[in-house]
N, C-alpha and C positions, 0 to 999 in steps of 0.2 A: 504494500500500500504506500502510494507516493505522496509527498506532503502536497498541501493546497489550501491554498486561500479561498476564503469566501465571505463573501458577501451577502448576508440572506436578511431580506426584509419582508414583517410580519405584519403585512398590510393590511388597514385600517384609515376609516373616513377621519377620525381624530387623532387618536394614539399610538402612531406610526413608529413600530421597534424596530433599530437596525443593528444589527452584530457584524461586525468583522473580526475575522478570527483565521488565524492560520495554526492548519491540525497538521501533524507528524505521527501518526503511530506505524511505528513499527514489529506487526507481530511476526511470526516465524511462519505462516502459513496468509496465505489469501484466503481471505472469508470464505466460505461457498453455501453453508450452512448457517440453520442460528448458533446450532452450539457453535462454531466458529465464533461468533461473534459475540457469545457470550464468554468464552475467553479472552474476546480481546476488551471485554469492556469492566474483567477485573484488572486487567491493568490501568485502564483509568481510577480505577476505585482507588489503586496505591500509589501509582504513579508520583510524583512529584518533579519531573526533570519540564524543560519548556514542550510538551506535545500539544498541548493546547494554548495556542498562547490570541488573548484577543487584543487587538488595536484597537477596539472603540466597543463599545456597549452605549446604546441609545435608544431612549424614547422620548418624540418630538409631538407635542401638543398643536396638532395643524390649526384646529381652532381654539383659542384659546378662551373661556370664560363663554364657549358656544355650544349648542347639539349639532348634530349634524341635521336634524330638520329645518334648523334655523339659519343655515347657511347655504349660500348655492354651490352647484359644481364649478361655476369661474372662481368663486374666493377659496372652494378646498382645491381650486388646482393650482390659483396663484401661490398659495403657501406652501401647497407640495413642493413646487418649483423652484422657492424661497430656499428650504430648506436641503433639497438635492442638492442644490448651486454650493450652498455654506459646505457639502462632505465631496463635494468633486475632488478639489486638491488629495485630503485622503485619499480618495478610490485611484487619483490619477496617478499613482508613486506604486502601486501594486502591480507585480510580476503576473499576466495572465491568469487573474482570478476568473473565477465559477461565482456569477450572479443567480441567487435561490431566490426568488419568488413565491409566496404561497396563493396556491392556486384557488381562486373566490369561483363560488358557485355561481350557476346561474341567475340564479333570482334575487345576488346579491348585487345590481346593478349599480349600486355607488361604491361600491367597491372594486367592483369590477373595472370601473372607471380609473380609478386609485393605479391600480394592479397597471394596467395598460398605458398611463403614462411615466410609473418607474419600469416598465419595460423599455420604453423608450429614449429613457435615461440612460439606461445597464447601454445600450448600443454603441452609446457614443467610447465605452469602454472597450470594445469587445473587437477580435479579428473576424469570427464567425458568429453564426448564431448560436453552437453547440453551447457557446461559455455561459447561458439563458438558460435555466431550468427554470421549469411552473412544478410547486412539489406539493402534492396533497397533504390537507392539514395532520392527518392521522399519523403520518409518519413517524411525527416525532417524538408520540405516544409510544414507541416497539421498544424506546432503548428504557433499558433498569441495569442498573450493579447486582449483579448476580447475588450477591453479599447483603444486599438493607431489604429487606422485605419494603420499607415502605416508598420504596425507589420501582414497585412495580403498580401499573397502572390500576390493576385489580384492586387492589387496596385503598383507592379514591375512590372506584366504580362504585365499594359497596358503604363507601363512608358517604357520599353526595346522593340528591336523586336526579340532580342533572348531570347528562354525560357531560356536557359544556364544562360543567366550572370541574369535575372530576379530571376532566383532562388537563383544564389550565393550572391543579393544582399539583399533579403528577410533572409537569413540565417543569414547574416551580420550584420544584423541590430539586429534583437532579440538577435544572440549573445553578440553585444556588451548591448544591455539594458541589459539585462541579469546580467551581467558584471559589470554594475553601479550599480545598485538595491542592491546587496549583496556585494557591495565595493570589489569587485575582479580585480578591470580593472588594477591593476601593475600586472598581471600574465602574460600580452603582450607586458609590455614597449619594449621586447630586440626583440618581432618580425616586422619584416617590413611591410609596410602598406601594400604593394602590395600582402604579403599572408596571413593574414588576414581571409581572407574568406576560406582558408585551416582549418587555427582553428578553424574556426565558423563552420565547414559542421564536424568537428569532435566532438567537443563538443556538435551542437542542434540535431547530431545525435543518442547520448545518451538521452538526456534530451526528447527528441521525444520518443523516444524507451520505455523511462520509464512511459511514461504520456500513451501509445497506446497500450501496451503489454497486459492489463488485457481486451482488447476490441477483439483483437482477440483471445484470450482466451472463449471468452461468447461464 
């Protein structure tokens, strides 16, 4: 498994989370399986050396002191634009990064909105299009530490009766281990508790991505 940067934004009409993160693991075998991959994801659990190492953890308030019904799509696109413009220079110093995208439903049309002009962002970075993935929300719900019971999904499933907030609190949590483990956790002092779980579905959306990629690949 080769190292790689990425870029992955966990898109939303307000509370727009971006992680940049460049992952390194090196196991002794390529995934092909889950048990594969559930060995390679005790060595995150001990790890301590730079394999994950992020440049930026962010959540950006598109509208600020707004809902999203109370604002149009020209003001949530102005500020989306606002804000892409302010992290270009980051994005623009990275070594052929892999832009993740989370891919919005159909019926979720302002979002979808969202989604389609940071596609068009990621472009101006990119040699092809291959370095643009659209990655389904679920994904990032597969990884757990073999090791914490409460690092698997199932364990929120039957703590919540919404799958919604069970998922965003399962992502949460691994985020922040995560977070501890490799002494990263001042990367979120300035974000607020309440979005939180913005940066964690942007960030275990990569670190997901990168652990599961060679699986559907085989």
């Amino acid at each position: 498994m080769t190292k790689q940067t990425y870029v992955s934004f966990d898109v939303a009409t307000k509370s727009l989370g971006v992680a940049i993160v460049k992952l390194d693991f090196t196991p002794p075998i390529i995934p092909r399986c889950i048990d594969d991959i559930v060995r390679i994801a005790k060595q995150l659990d001990q790890d301590t050396d730079n394999n994950v190492k992020f440049r930026m953890i962010s959540v950006k308030d598109l509208i600020p002191g707004k809902k999203t019904k109370d604002t149009s799509e020209v003001e949530r696109s102005f500020q989306l634009n606002k804000y892409l413009q302010s992290i270009a220079n980051e994005i623009s110093c990275l070594d052929s990064p892999t832009f993740l995208i989370e891919y919005q439903m159909g019926p979720n049309n302002k979002s979808r909105f969202i989604s389609a002009q940071i596609i068009m962002f990621c472009t101006n970075f990119c040699t092809n299009s291959d370095q643009i993935k659209l990655i389904g929300p679920s994904l990032k719900n597969k990884f757990y530490f073999p090791s914490d019971p409460l690092s698997r999904l199932e364990y929120y499933l039957d703590k919540y009766s919404s799958n919604y907030t069970a998922n965003k609190n399962h992502t949460k949590y691994c985020f922040l281990k995560i977070l501890r483990t490799y002494k990263q956790s001042h990367l979120i002092k300035n974000i607020a508790k309440k979005n939180i779980d913005d940066a964690a579905d942007a960030a275990m959306m990569a670190i997901a991505y990168h652990l599961f990629k060679f699986i559907r690949q085989s």
